[in-house]
C-alpha positions in Angstrom: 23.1 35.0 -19.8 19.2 35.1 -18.4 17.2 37.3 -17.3 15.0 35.8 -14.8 11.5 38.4 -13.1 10.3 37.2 -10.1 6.8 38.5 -9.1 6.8 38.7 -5.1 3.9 39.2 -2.9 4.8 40.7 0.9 7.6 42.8 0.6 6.2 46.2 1.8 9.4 48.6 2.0 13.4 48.5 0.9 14.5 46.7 4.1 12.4 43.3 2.4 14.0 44.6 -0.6 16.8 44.0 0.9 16.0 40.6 2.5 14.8 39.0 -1.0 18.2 40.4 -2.6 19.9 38.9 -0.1 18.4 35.5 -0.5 18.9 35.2 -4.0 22.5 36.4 -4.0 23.0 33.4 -1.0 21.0 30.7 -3.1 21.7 31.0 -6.9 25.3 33.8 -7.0 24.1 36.2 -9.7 25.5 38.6 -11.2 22.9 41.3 -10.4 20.0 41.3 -8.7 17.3 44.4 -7.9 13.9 44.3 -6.7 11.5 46.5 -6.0 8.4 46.6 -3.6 6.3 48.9 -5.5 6.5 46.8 -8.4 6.4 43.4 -6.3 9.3 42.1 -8.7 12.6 41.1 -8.2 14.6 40.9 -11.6 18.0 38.7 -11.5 20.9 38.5 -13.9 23.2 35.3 -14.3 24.8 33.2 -16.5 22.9 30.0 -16.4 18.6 29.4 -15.3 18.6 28.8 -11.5 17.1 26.2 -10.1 13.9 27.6 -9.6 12.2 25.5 -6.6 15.2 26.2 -4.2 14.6 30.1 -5.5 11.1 30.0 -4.7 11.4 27.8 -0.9 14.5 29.9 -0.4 12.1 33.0 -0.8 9.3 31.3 1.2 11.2 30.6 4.4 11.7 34.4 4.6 8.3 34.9 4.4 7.6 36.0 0.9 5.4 34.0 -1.7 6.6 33.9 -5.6 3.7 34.3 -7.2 5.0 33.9 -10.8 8.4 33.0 -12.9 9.4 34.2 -15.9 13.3 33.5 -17.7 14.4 35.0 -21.0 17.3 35.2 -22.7 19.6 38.5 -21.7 21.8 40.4 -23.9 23.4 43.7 -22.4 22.6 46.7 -25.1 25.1 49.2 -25.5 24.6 53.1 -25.5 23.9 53.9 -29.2 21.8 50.1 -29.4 19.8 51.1 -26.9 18.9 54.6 -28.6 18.7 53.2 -32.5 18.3 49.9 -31.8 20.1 46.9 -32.9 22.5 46.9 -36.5 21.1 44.2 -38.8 
């Protein structure tokens, strides 16, 4: 699974929140998806690294400009791993 933070600029409240969430979850079927205009990110969960130039023209058509990319490997953390960290 990846983790992939997308650094918008022009979502201004929760409705484009909403629109940008919507996008993604037409044009790459995560598994979870949030964003967050304060922040001007949207961070998306899936199992394999999305095609990132239909992402980004998927994102511009509704106005929106990706200003920045950045995939990581994602591994969920339980309860107790994410208060003691990780058993060796």
């Amino acid at each position: 699974m990846v983790k992939v933070t997308l650094n918008i600029d022009g979502m201004q409240c929760g409705m484009c929140e909403s629109h940008v969430n919507d996008v993604v979850r037409r044009t790459i079927n995560p598994k979870k998806v949030t964003s967050s205009h304060v922040k001007g990110q949207t961070v998306i969960l899936c199992d394999d690294e999305p095609n990132e130039a239909a992402l980004t023209q998927a994102i511009a058509e509704q106005g929106y400009r990706v200003l920045g990319i950045k995939v990581e490997p994602y591994q969920k953390q339980g309860f107790f791993e994410k208060i003691f960290g990780k058993k060796k």
